[in-house]
C-alpha positions as CSV (number, residue, x, y, z in Angstrom):
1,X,-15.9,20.2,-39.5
2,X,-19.7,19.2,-38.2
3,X,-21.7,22.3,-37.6
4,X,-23.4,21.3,-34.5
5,X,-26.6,23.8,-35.2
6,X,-27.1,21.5,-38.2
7,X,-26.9,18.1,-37.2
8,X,-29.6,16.6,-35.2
9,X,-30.1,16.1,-31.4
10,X,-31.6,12.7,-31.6
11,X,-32.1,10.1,-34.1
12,X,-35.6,10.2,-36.1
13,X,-37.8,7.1,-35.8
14,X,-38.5,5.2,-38.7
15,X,-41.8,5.2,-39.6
16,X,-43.6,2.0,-40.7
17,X,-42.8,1.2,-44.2
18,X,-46.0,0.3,-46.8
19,X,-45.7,-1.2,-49.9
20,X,-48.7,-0.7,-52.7
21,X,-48.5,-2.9,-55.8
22,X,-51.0,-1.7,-58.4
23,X,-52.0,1.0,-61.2
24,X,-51.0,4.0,-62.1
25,X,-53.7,6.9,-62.5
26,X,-51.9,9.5,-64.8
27,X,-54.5,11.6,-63.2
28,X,-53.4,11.3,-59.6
29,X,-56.8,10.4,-58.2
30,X,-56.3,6.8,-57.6
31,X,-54.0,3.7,-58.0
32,X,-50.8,4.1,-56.6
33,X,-50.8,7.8,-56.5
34,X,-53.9,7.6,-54.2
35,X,-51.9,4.7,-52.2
36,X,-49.0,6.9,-51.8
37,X,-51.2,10.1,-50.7
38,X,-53.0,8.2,-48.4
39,X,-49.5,6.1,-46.7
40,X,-47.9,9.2,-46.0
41,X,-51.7,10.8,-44.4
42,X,-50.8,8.2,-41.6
43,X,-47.4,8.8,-41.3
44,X,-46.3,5.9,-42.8
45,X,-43.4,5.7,-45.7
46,X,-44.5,5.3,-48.9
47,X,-43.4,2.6,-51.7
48,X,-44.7,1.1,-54.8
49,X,-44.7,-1.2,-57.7
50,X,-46.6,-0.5,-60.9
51,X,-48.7,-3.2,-62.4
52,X,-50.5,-1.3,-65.2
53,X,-49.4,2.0,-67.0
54,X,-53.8,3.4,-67.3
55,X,-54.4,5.9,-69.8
56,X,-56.9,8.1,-67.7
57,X,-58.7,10.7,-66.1
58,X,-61.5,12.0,-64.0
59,X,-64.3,10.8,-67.1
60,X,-63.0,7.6,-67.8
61,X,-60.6,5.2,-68.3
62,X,-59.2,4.8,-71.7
63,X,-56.5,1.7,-72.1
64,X,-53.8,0.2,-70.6
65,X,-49.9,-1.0,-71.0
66,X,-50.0,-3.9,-68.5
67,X,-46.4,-5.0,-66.7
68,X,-44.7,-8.5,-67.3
69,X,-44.4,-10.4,-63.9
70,X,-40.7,-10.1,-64.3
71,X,-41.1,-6.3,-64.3
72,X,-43.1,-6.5,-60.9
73,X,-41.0,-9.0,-59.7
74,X,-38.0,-6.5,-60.4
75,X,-39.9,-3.3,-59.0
76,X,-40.3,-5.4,-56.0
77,X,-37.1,-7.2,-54.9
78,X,-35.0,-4.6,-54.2
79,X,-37.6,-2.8,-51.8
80,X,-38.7,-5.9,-49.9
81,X,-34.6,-6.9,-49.5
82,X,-33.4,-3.5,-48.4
83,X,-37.0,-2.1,-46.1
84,X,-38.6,-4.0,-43.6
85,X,-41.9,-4.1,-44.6
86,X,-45.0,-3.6,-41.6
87,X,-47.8,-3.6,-45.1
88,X,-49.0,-4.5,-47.9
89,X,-51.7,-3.2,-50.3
90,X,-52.7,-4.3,-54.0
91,X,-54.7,-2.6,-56.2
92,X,-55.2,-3.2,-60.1
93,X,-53.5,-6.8,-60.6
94,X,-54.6,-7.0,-64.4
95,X,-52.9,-10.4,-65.3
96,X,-53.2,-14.1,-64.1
97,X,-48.7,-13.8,-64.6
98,X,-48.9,-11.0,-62.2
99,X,-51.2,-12.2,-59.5
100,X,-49.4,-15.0,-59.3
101,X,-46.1,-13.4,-59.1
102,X,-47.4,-11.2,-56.6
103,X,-48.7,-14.3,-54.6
104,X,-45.3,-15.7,-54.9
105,X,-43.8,-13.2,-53.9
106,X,-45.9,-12.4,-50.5
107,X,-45.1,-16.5,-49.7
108,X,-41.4,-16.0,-50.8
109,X,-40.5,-13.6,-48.5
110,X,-43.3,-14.2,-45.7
111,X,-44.3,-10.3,-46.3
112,X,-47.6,-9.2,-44.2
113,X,-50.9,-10.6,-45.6
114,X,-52.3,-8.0,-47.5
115,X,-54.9,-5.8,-47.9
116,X,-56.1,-6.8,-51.4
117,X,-58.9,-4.1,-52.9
118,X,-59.7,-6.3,-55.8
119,X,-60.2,-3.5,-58.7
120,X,-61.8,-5.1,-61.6
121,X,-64.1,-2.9,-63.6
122,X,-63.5,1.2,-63.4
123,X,-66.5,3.9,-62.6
124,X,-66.7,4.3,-66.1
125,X,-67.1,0.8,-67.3
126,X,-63.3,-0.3,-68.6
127,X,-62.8,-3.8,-67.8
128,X,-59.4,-3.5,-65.7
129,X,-58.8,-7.2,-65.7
130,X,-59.8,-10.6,-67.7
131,X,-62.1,-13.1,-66.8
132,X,-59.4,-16.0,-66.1
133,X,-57.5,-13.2,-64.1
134,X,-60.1,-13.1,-62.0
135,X,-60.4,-16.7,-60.9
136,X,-56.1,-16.3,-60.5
137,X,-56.4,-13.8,-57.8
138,X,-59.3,-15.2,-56.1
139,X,-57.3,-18.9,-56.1
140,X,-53.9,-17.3,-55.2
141,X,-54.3,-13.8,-53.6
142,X,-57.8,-13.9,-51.5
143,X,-56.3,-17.1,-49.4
144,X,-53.2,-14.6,-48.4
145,X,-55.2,-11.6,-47.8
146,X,-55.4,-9.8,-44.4
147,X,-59.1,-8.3,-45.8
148,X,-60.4,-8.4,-49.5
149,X,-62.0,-5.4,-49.8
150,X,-64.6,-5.2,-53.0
151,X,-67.3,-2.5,-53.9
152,X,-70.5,-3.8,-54.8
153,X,-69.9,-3.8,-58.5
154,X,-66.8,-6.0,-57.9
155,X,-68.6,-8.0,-55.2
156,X,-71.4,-9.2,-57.9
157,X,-68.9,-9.6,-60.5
158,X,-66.9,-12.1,-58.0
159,X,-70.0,-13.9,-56.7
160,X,-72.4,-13.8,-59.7
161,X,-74.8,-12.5,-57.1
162,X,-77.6,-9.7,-57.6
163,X,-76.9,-7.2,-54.3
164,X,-79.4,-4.4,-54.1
165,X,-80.0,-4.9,-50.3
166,X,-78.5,-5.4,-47.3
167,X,-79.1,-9.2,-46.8
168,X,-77.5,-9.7,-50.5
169,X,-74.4,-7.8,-49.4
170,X,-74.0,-10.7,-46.3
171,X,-75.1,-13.3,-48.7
172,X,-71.9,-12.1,-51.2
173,X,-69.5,-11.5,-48.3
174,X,-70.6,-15.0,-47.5
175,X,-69.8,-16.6,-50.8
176,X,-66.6,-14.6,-51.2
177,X,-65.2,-16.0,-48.0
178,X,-66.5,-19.8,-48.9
179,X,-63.8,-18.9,-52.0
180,X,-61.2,-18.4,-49.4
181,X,-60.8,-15.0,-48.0
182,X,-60.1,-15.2,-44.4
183,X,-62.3,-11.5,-43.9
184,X,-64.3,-9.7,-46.3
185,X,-65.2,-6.1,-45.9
186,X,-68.4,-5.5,-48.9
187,X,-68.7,-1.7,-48.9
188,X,-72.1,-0.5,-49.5
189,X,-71.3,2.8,-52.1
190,X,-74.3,3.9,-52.9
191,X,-76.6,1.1,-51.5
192,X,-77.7,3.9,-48.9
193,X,-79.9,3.2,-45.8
194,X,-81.6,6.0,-43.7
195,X,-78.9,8.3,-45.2
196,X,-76.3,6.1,-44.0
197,X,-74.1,3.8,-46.1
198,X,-73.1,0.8,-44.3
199,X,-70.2,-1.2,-45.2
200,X,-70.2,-4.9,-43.6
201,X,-67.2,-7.0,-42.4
202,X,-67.4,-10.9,-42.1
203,X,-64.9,-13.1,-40.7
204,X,-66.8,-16.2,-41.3
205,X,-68.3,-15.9,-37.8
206,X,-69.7,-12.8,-37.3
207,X,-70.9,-9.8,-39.2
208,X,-69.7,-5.9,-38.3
209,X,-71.2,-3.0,-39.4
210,X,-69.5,0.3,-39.7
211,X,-72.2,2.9,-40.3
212,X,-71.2,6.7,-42.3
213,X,-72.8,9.2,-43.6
214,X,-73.7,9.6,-47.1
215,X,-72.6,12.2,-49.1
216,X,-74.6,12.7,-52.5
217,X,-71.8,14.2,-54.9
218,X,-69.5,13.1,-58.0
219,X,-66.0,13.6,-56.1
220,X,-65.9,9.7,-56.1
221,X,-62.3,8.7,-58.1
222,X,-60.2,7.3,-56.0
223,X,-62.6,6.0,-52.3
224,X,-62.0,2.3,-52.7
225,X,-57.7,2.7,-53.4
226,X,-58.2,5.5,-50.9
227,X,-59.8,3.4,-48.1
228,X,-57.6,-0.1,-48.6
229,X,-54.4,2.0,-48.7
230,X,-55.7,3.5,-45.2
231,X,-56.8,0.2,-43.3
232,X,-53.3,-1.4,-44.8
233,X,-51.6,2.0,-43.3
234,X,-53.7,1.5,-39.9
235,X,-52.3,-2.0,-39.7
236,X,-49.0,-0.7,-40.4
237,X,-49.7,1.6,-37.2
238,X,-50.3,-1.1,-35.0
239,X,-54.4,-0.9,-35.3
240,X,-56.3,-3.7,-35.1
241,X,-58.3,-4.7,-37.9
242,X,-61.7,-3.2,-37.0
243,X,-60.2,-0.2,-35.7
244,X,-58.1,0.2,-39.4
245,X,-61.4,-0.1,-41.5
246,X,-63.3,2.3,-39.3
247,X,-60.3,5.2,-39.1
248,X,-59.9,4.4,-42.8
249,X,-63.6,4.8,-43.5
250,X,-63.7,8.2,-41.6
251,X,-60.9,9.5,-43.6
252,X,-62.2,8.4,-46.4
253,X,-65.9,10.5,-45.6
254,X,-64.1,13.0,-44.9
255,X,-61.8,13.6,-48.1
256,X,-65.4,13.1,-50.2
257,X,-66.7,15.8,-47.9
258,X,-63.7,18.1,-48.4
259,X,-63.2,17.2,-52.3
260,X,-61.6,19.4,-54.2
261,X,-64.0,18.8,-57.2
262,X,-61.7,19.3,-60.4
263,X,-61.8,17.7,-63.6
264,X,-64.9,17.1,-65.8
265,X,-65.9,14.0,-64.6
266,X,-65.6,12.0,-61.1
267,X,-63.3,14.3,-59.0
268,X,-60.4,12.9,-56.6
269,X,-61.1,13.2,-53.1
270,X,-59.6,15.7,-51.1
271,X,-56.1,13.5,-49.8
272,X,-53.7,16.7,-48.6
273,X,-55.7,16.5,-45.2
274,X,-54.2,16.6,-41.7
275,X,-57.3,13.8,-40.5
276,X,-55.1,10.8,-40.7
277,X,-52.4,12.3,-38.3
């Protein structure tokens, strides 16, 4: 017998399904973790695929057990053929067998172009992925991409380009979209202007600057899997593109701002908030 005060008067929505394909920060300030914290901020449902077991914390990062493609192959299927997926974030892709399954993989299935944040060296120096990986997932992945979305540090590492000022940040978004990224969103970190940091998105046409404030303080772990995770999560949402990297960015502010500043080195960012409601 159905007890009526139990069952429900009308049939939940489903919310828009995410799926992150990257690292896993033991620590819970970034990779998946972050991707998950930051999904479910926006009301989106959360799922992921691990790429990279990291050996870390908030001072450093101290190895890594990479995944086989088969394994993120596996880890994959049988959420893309039971969800319907509205986006798709990657994070740490450490091998040239993974990026390419993962580029199969998008193709394959015809999953949304994704929001690739293309983590290659941690805060604290660790090379997260190989030379010859590199030139894999700027062949394979950046053509797919919705947005590539590298720091300055991963920026000049892509481009061989020295940025330390605005017009080098335009000249590296430039070059990374002549390698075949349809957008490019350089974010400025610490390259500060007037107290602002300014973070610049090219489509190969035009340049867009989205303008925040900046916040001088070590509760840093996390920002760039933090803000990818929330512009694939806008999209997800229906946003347009401009509109996810600016509510993403403000999110993003705001969980530096509202850190909770544990651990000994780079804190996570504060990511139980009610902002991305």
């Amino acid at each position: 017998m159905i007890n009526k005060a139990q069952s429900p008067k009308s049939k939940v929505q489903c919310p828009p399904i995410c799926l992150t394909i990257a690292g896993l920060d033991p620590s819970g300030g970034a990779g998946i973790i972050a991707d998950i914290k930051t999904f479910t901020a926006f009301g989106c449902f959360a799922t992921a695929a691990v790429t990279s077991l990291t050996f870390q914390n908030t001072t450093g990062v101290f190895g890594a057990v990479n995944q086989t493609a088969e394994s993120v192959r596996g880890q994959v299927l049988p959420v893309i053929e039971d969800f319907q997926i509205a986006a798709v974030k990657t994070g740490m892709l450490p091998t040239g067998e993974v990026i390419e399954e993962v580029a199969r993989l998008i193709q394959e299935f015809k999953l949304p172009a994704p929001v690739v944040d293309p983590v290659v060296r941690s805060t604290s120096g660790f090379d997260l992925i190989t030379d010859e990986a590199l030139q894999s997932l700027i062949k394979s992945l950046f053509p797919l991409a919705r947005v590539v979305t590298p720091n300055i540090a991963e920026a000049e590492r892509i481009t061989n380009l020295k940025i330390e000022t605005f017009e080098s940040m335009q000249a590296a978004a430039r070059k990374i979209y002549d390698l075949g990224a349809k957008v490019v969103l350089v974010k400025s970190g610490h390259l500060v202007h007037d107290g602002k940091t300014r973070d610049l998105l090219f489509d190969g046409e035009s340049f867009e600057v989205f303008e925040g404030q900046f916040i001088e303080t070590k509760a840093t772990h996390g920002t760039g899997c933090t803000l990818a995770a929330g512009i694939a999560a806008n999209l997800a949402n229906g946003k347009t593109l401009n509109e996810a990297v600016q509510i993403a960015k403000d999110f993003v502010t705001n969980a530096i701002r509202t850190a909770p500043h544990i651990g000994r080195g780079h804190s996570p960012i504060n990511l139980i908030t009610e902002n991305g409601k």
